[in-house]
N, C-alpha and C positions, 0 to 999 in steps of 0.2 A: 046649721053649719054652712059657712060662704061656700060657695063654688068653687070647686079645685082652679089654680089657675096652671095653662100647659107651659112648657120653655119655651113655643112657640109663642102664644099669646105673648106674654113678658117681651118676646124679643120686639114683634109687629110694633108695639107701643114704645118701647123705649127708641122708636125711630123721628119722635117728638123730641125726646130730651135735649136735642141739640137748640130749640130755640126757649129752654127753658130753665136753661143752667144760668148760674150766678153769674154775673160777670168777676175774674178774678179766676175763677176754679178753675182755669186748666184748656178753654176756648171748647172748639167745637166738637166731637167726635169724628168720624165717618161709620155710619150704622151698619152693619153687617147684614146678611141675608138674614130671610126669618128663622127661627131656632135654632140661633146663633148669638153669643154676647163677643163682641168686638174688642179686642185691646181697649182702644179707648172709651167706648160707653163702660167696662170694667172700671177704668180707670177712674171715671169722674164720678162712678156711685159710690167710689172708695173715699174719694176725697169729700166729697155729701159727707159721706156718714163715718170717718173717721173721727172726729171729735166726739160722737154720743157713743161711739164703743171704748174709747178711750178715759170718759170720763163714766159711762158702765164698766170697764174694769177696774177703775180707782176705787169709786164708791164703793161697792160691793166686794172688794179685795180688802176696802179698810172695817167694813161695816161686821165682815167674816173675823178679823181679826182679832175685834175686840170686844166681842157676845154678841154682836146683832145691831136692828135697827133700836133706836131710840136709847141709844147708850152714849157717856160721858168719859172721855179717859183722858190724864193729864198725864205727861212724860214725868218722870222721876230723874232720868239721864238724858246724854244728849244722844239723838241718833245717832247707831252705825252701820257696819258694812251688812248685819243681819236685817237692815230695811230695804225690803224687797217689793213694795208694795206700787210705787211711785218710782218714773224714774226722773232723776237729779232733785234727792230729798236734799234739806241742809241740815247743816250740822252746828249751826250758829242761834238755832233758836229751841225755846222747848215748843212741844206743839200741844193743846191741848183740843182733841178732837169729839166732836157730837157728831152722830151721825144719824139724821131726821127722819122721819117716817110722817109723813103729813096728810097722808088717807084721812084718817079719823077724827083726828083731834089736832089742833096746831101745838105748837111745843115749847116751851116756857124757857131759855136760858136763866140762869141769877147768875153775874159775875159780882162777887169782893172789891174791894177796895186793890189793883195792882200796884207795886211799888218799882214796878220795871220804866228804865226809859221807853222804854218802845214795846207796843202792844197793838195787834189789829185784828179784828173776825172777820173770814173771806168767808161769803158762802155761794157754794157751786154746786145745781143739779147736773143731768146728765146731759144738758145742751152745753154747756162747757163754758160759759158767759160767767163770767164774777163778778161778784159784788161786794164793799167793804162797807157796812153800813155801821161799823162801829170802831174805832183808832184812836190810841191816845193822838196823833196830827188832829183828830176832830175834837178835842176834848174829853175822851171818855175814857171809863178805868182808872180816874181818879175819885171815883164815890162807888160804893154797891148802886148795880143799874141790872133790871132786868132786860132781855129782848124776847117778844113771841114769834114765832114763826110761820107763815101758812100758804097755802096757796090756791088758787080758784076754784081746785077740786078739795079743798079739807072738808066735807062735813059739819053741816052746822056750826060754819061762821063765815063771816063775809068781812073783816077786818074793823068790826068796832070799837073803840076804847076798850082796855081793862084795866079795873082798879088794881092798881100796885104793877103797872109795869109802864116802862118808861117808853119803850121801842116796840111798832112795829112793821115787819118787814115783811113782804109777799114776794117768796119764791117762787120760781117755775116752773121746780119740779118735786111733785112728792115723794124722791128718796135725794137730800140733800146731806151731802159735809158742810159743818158748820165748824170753822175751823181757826183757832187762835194762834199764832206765833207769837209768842213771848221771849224778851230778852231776858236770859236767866241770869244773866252780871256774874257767868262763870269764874272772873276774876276777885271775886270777892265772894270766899265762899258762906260767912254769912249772911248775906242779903239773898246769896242768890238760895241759902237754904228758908229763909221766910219767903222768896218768891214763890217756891215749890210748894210751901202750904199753901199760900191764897191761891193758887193752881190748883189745887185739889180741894178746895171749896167750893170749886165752880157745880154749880147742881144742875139738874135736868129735870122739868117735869110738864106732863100735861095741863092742859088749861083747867079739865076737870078737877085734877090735883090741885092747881093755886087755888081754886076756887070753893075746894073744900068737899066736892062731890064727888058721889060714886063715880067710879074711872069709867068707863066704855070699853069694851068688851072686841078687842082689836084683834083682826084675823092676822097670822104671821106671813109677810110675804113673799111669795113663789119667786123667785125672779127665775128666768135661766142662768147655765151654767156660765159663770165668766171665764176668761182665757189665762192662761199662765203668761201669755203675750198675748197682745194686740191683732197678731197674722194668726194665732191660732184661733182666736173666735171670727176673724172674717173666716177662715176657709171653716169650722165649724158649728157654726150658728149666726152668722150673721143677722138675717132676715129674722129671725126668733127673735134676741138681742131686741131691734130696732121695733119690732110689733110692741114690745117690753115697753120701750123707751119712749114710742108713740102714744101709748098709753096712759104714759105717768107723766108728761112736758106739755108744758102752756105752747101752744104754736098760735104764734097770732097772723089774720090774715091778711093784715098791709106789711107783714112783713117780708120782704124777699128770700132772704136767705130760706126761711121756713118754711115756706113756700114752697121752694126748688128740691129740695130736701122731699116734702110730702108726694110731691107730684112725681119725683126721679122713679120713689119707690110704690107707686100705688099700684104699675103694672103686675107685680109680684103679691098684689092685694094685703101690702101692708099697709093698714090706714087707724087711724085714730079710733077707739072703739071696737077695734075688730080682734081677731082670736088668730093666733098664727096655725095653719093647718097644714103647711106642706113640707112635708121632712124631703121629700126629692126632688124641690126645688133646690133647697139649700145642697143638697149633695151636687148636685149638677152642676152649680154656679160655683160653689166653695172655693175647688182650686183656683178658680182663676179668680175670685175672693182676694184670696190670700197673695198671690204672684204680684196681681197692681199693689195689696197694701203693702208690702214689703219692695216693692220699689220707687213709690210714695216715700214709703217711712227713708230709703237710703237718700233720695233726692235732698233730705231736708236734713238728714245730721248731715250730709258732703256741704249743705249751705252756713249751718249753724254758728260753724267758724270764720265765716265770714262776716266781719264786725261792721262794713256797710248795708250788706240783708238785716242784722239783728238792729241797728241803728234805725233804719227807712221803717222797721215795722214799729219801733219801742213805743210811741206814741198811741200806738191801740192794741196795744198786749194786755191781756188779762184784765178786759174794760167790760163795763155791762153790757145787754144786747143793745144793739143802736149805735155803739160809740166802739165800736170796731167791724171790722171785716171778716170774710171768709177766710181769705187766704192766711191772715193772721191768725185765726182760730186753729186753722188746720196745721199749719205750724210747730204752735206750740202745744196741741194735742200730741205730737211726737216728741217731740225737744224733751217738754216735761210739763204735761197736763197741769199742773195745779200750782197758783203764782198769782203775784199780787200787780196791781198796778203802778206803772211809775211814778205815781204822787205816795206811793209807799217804798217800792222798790223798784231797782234799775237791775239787772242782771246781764251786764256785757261781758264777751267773751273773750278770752286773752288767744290772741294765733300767734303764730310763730314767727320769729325773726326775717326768717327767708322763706316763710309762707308754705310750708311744707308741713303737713301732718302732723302731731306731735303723736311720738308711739315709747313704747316704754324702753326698746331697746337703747334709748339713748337719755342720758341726764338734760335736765333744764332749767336754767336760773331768769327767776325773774324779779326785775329791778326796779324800784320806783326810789325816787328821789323826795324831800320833804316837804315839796310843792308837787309832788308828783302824785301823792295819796289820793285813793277815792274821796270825792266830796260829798261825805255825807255828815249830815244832822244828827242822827242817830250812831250808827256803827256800821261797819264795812268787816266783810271775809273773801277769801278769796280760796274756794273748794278743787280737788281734783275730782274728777271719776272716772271709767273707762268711756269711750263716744259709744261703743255700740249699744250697753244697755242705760247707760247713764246713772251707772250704781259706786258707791262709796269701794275704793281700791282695798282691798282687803290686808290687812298688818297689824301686828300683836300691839303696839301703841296705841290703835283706834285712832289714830292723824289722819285726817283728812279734810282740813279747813285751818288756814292761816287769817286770822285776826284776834278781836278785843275778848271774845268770849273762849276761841280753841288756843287760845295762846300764842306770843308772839313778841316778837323783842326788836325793838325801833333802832337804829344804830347811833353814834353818838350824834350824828347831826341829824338824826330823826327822818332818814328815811329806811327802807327797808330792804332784804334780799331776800326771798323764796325759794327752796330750791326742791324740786322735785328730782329723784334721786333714789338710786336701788340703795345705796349704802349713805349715810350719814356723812357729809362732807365734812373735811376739817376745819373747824373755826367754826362751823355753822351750829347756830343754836338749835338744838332740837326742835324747841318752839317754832323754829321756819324751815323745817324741811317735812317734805310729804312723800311718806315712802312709796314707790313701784316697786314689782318684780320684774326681773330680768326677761321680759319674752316679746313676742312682737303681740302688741295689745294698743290699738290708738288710746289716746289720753283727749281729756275734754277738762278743759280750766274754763271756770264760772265763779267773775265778780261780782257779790251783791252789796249795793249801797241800799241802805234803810234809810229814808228822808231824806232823800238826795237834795242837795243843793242845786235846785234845776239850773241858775244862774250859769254857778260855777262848773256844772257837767259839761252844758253849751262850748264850753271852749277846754274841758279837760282828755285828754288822748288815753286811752286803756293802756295798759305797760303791753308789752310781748313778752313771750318765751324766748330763749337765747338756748338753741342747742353747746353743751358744754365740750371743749374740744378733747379728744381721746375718747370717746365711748362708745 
């Protein structure tokens, strides 16, 4: 068993951290006396390790959902306000989710032949880094392909050929989502009912299984408690959590970011290989845990609508390690953890006319013309949610996404009108209005274009909200 470590110890060392923070994360602290954690040193372990609790509460909120690790599940429907698991899911694609377990054995995808325009697998461990190593943009999902999966720690293998598979790919971390978006061609509902079968033909198995041998005898695992939010597992488990997380992630050592990370937290004697031992560290530290990450997490939805911040980062949002930054990472850890790249997807924010909050007490029409439309290759939606949790607005229609798949009606010169709205406007198609209730609840409008026309983005402007007069 390691040596207890005291609040004093932790605090004496973390009187370093200031020349060994990331550049990007938030500058310098000023360190507090000993047996003491400082606003700011709070602040910059939050912003460290906000993305690996964020993408530990994803993993393991989807992993719990739907039987465990090493499972396969294809959507039947599209999602709605009862997904709770992520926040700002969409509603415009099916998802078809694996969730990896890579201890043991690496892990076999077989995908079908897809009949969808658009198809891609993002896979993301618990450092929060993506990767699309398979899109129909690359060519794939038009033939049966398999992919195997593994990473530096699986267990008798080190990534050599296997007969009958096509792809392989080395994750970072041993409990990975491996994750598909498919377009289900909702407007057509036979194609999109054959898409749903080849969705559900997508299989899962170990290498031992392709290969015909006795399985391996795979212990189930422990993880700790994840958080119903984000500030509930820093204020109660943080340090647990990231011991978890240190544990299972590739941290490489020319890399900085990983680096800053290992080093912020090692006073607390959380390090790679090690056992987490101290429950009254974490009490001690917890509150003020939880205080930075939730004003962390507010700093960043107050930015999010700001279509210049989401702009300046879009180029290294949801990029592998290496080809993004901290501060983007940390970001979109809050915004909405799990997202694809902008050679798949663009996701700009629509604000408001007069730049003012959009809240539900009041209607809002939004207007694009037929040169006005997102430029995408693929297909474009355009979702509300609430800002705070970034969850789908609850209503007996299940509306919550205007485009090609949630439905929507082009006007006669082909462009279009939105309207977010307690009651159903007149003249307006159902198909383009997205209900709210009447109460004060801020609103979050998020465009996604699918194979953006990066040419055409270059010089295209996001529509705004137009508060509606009388409301």
């Amino acid at each position: 068993m390691r040596p207890r470590r005291t609040r004093r110890t932790a605090s004496v060392v973390l009187a370093t951290l200031a020349l060994l923070l990331v550049p990007g994360c938030g500058g310098h602290p000023d360190v507090g006396p000993p047996g003491e954690l400082s606003d700011a040193e709070a602040t910059e372990l939050v912003r460290l390790a906000y993305p690996y609790v964020a993408m530990f509460n994803v993993n393991n909120k989807f992993a719990a959902a739907q039987g465990g690790w090493n499972t396969v599940v294809a959507d039947t429907r599209l999602k709605d306000h009862t997904m709770t698991e992520i926040a700002r899911p969409n509603n415009d694609t099916f998802y078809i989710s694996a969730m990896l377990d890579l201890r043991h054995e690496p892990m076999i995808l077989s995908f079908p032949a897809l009949e969808s325009e658009y198809a891609s697998l993002m896979i993301t461990g618990y450092d929060h880094f993506v990767n699309v190593p398979m899109a129909t943009r690359l060519g794939n999902f038009e033939r049966p392909e398999r992919i195997l999966v593994y990473t530096e720690r699986t267990e008798g293998y080190d990534g050599e050929p296997v007969d009958g598979v096509d792809h392989i790919f080395e994750a970072t971390g041993d409990f990975v989502s491996a994750v598909v978006r498919l377009m289900p061609h909702a407007n057509e509902p036979a194609k999109m009912a054959r898409i749903s079968e080849q969705a559900h033909a997508v299989t899962l198995q170990s290498l031992s299984e392709h290969l015909g041998e006795p399985t391996s005898t795979a212990d189930e695992p422990q993880p700790p408690e994840f958080g119903e939010t984000d500030a509930d597992l820093f204020e109660a488990n943080l340090l647990e959590v990231l011991q978890y997380v240190f544990n299972h992630t590739t941290f490489e050592k020319d890399d900085p970011q990983d680096q800053a990370v290992l080093v912020a937290f090692a006073p607390f004697g959380i390090e790679p290989g090690s056992a987490f031992d101290d429950e009254e560290m974490q009490e001690a530290y917890g509150p003020r845990f939880r205080a930075a990450a939730e004003a962390v997490r507010d700093e960043w939805l107050a930015s999010m609508t700001n279509p210049s911040v989401m702009e300046f980062m879009r180029p290294r949002m949801f990029q592998p390690k290496g080809e993004t930054d901290p501060e983007t990472v940390l970001a979109l850890s809050i915004i909405g953890p799990i997202g694809l790249p902008q050679e798949e997807a663009i996701y700009p924010p629509i604000a408001t006319a007069d730049g003012e909050q959009m809240n539900a007490l009041h209607d809002f029409v939004i207007r694009m013309g037929p040169d006005e439309l997102p430029p995408a290759r693929a297909f474009w939606s355009v979702t509300l949610y609430d800002l705070a949790n970034g969850l789908f607005i609850p209503n007996d229609r299940k509306k919550y996404s205007v485009g090609k798949n949630a439905g929507m009606q082009l006007d006669d010169d082909g462009g279009i009108e939105i309207h977010i709205a307690a009651e159903q406007p007149p003249d307006v198609p159902a198909e383009n209005w997205l209900p709210i209730e009447r109460k004060d609840q801020d609103l979050n409008v998020i465009v996604r274009i699918y194979v953006p026309d990066t040419e055409a983005y270059a010089d295209w402007t996001p529509p705004v909200a137009k508060r509606m007069d009388g409301n």
